[in-house]
PAKE-842267 format. One record per atom (N, C-alpha, C): residue number from 0; residue in three letters; x, y, z. Coordinates in Angstrom, 1 decimal. Each point is the difference from the previous one (the first is absolute). Layout:
N
SEDO  nr rest   east  north     up
SEDO NUM  ALA      X      Y      Z
...
***
This chain:
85
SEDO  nr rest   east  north     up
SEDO   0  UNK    0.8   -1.2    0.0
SEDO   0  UNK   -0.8    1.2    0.0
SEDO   0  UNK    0.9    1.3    0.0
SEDO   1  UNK    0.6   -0.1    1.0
SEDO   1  UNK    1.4    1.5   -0.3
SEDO   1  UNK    0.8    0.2   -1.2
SEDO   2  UNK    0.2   -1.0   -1.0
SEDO   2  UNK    0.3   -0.2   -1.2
SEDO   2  UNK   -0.9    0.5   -1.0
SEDO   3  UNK   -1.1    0.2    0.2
SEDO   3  UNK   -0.9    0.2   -0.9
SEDO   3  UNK   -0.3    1.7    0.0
SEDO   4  UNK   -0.3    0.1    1.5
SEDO   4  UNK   -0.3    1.4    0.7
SEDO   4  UNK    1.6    1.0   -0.8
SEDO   5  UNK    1.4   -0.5    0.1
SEDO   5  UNK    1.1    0.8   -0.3
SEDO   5  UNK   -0.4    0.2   -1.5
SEDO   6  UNK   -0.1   -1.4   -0.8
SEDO   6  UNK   -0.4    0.1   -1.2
SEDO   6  UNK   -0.8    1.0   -1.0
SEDO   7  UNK   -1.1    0.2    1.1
SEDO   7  UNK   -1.0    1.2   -0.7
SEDO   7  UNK    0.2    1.4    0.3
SEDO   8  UNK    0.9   -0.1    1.6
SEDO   8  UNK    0.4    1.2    0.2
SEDO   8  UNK    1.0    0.5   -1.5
SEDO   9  UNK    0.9   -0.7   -0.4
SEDO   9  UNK    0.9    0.4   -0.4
SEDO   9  UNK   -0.6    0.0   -1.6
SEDO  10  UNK   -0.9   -0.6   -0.1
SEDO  10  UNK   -0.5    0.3   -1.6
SEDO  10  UNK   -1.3    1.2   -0.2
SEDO  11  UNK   -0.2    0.7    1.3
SEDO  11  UNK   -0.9    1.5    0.4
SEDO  11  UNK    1.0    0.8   -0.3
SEDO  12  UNK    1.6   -0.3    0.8
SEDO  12  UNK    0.3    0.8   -0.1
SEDO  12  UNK    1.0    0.5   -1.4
SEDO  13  UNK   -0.1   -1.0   -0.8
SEDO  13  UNK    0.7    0.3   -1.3
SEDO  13  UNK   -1.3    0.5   -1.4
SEDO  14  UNK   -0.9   -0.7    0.2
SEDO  14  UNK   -0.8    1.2   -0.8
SEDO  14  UNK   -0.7    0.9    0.9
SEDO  15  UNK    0.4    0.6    1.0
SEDO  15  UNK   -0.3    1.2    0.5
SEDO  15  UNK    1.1    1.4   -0.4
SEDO  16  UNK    1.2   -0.8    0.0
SEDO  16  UNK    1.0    0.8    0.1
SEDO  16  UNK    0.4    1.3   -1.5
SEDO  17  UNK   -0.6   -0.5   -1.3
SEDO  17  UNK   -0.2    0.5   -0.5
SEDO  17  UNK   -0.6    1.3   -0.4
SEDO  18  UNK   -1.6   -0.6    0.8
SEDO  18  UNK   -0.8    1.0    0.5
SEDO  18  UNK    0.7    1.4    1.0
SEDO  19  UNK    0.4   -0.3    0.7
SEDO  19  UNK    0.8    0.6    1.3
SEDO  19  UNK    1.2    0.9   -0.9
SEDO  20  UNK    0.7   -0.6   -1.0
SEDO  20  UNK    0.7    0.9   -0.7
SEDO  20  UNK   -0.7    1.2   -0.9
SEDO  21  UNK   -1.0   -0.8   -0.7
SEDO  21  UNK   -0.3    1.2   -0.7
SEDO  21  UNK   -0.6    1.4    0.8
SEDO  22  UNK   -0.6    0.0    1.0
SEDO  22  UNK   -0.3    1.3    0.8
SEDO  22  UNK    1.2    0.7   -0.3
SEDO  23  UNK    1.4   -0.2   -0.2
SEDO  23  UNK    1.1    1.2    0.5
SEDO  23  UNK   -0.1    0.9   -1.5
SEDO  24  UNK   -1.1   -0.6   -0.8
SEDO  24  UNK    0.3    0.7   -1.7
SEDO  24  UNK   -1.5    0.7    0.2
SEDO  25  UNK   -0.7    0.4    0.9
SEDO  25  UNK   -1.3    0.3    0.3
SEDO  25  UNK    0.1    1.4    0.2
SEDO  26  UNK    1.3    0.5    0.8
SEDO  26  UNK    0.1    1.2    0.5
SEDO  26  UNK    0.2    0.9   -1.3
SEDO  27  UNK   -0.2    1.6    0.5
SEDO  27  UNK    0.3    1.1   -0.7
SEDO  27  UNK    1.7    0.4    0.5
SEDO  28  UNK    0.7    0.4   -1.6
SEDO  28  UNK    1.1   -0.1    0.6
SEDO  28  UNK    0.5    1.3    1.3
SEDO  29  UNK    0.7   -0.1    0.3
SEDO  29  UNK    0.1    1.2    1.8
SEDO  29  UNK   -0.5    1.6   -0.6
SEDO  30  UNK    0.9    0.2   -1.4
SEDO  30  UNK   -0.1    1.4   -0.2
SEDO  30  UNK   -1.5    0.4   -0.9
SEDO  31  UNK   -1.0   -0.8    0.1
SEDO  31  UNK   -1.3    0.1   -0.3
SEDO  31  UNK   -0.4    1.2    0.8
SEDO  32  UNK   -0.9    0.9   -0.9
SEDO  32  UNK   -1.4    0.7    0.9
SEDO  32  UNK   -0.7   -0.3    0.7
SEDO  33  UNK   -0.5    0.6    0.8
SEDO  33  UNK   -1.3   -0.5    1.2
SEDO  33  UNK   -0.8   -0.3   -0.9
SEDO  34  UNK   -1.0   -1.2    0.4
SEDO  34  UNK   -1.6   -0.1   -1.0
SEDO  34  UNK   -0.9    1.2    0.0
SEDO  35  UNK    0.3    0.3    1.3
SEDO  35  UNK   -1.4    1.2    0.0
SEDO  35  UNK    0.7    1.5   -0.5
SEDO  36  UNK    1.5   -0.2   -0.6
SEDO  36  UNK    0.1    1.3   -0.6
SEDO  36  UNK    0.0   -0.4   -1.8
SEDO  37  UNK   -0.3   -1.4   -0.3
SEDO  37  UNK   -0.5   -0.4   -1.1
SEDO  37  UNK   -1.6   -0.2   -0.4
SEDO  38  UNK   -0.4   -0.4    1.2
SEDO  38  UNK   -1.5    0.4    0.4
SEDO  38  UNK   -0.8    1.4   -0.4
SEDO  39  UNK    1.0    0.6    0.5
SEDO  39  UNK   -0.6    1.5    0.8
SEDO  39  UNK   -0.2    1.0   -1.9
SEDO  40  UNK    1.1   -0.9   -0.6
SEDO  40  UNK    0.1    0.0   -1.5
SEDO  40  UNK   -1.4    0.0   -0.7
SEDO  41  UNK   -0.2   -1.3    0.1
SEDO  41  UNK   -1.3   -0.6   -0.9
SEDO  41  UNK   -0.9    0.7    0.5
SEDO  42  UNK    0.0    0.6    1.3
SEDO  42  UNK   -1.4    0.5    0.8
SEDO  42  UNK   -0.4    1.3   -0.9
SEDO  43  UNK    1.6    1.2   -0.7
SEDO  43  UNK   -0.2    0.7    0.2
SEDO  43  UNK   -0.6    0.1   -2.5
SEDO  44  UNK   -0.2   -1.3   -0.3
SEDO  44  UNK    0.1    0.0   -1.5
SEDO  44  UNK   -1.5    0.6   -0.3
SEDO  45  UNK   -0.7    0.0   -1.3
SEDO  45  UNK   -1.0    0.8   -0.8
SEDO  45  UNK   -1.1   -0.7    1.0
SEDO  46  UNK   -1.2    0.3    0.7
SEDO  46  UNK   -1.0   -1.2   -0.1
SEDO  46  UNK    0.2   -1.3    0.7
SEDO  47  UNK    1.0    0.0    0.8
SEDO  47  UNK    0.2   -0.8    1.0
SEDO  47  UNK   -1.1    0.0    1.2
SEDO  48  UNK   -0.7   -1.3    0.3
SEDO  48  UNK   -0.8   -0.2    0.9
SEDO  48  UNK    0.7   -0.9    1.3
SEDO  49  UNK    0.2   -1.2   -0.4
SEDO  49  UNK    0.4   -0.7    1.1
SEDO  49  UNK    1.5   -1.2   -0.9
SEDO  50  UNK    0.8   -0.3    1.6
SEDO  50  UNK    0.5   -1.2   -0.7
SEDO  50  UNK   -0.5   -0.9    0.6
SEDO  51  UNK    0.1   -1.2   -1.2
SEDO  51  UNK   -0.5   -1.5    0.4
SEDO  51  UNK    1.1   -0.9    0.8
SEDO  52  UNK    1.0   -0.2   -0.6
SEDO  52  UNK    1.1   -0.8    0.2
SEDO  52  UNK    1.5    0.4   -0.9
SEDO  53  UNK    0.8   -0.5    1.1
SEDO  53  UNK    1.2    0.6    0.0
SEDO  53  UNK    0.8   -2.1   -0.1
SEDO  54  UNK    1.0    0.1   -0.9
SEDO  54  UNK    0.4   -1.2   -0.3
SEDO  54  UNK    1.7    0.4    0.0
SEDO  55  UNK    1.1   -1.0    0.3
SEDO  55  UNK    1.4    0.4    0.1
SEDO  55  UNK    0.3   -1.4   -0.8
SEDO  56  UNK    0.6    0.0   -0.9
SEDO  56  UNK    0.1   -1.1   -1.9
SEDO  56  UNK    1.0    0.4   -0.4
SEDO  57  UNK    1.1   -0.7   -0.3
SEDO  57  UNK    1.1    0.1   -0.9
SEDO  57  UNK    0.7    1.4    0.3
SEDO  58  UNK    0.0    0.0    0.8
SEDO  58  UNK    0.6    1.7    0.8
SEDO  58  UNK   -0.5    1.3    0.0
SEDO  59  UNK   -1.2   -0.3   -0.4
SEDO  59  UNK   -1.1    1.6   -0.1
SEDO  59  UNK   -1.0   -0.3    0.7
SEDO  60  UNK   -0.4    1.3    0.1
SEDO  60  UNK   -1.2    0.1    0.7
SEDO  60  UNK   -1.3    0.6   -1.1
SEDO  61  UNK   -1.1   -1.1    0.1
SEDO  61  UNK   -1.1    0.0   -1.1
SEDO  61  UNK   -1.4    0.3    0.5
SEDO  62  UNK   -0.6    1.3    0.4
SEDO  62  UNK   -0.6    0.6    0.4
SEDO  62  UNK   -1.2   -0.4   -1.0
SEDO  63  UNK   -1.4   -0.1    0.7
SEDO  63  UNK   -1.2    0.1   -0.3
SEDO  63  UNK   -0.5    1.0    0.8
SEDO  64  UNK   -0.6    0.6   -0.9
SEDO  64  UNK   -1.6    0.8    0.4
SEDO  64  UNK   -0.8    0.7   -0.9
SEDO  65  UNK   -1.3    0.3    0.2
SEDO  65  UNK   -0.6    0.1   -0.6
SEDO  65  UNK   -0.1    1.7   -0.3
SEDO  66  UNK   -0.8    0.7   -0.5
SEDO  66  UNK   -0.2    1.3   -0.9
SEDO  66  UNK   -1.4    0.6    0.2
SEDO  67  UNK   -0.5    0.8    0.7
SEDO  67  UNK   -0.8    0.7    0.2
SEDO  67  UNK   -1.4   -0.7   -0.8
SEDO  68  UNK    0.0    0.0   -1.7
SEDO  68  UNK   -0.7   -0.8   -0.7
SEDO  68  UNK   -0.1   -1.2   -0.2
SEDO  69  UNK    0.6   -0.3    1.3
SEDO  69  UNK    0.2   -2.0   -0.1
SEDO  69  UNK    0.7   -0.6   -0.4
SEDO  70  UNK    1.3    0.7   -1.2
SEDO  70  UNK    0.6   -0.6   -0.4
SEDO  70  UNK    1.3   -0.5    1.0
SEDO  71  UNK    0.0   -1.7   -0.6
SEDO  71  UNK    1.4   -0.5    0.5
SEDO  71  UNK    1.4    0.2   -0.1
SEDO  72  UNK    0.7    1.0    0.6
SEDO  72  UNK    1.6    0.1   -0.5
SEDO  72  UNK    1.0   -1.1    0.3
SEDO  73  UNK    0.8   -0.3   -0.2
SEDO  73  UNK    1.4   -0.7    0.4
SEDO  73  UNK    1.4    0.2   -0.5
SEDO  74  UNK    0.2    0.8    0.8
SEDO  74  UNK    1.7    0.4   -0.4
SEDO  74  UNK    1.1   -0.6    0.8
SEDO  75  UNK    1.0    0.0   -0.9
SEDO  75  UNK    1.4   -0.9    1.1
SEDO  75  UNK    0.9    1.3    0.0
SEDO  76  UNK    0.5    0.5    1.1
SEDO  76  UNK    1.2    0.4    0.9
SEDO  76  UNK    1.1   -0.2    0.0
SEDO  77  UNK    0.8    0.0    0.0
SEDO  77  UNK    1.7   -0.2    0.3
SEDO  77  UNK    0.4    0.7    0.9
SEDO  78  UNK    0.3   -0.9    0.7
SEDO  78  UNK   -0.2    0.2    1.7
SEDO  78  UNK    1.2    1.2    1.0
SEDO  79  UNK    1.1    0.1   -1.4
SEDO  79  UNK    0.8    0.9    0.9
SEDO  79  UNK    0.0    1.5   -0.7
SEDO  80  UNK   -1.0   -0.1   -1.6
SEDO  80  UNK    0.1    1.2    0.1
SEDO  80  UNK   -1.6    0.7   -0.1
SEDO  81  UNK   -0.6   -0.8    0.6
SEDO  81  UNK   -1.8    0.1   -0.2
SEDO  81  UNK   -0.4    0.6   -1.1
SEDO  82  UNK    0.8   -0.3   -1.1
SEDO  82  UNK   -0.9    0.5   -1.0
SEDO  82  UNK   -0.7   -1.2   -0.7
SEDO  83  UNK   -1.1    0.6   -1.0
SEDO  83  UNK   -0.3   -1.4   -1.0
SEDO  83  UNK    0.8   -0.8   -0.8
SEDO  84  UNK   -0.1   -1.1   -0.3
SEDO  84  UNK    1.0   -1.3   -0.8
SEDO  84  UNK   -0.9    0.7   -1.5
***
């Protein structure tokens, strides 16, 4: 039974460990802008109502929200010099 128990421990922990790595590619790199001074951005565009969702993908930041008329925007960021991609 202890043989079995180490066994699964140790096969949790090798397809976990992958997982566990990729988080360190998740982050913005240090010299990034604050979100809410990239935020405070999108708040201030034509016809801006609300944002929906805020996503961090392939090193940008890809802002949703919508437009006074309903419409859906989605723009991506680059994160250290908050401007548009």
């Amino acid at each position: 039974m202890p043989r079995l128990l180490l066994s699964a421990s140790v096969a949790i922990l090798l397809f976990a460990a992958p997982a566990l790595a990729a988080d360190d590619k998740l982050l913005p790199p240090p010299n990034a802008k604050k979100l809410s001074d990239i935020l405070a951005k999108v708040e201030q565009r034509d016809g801006f109502r609300y944002v929906k969702e805020v996503d961090w993908d392939d090193g940008a930041y890809t802002v949703t929200y919508y437009t006074a008329d309903k419409a859906k925007v989605e723009i991506t960021y680059d994160p250290v010099t908050a401007e548009p991609r």
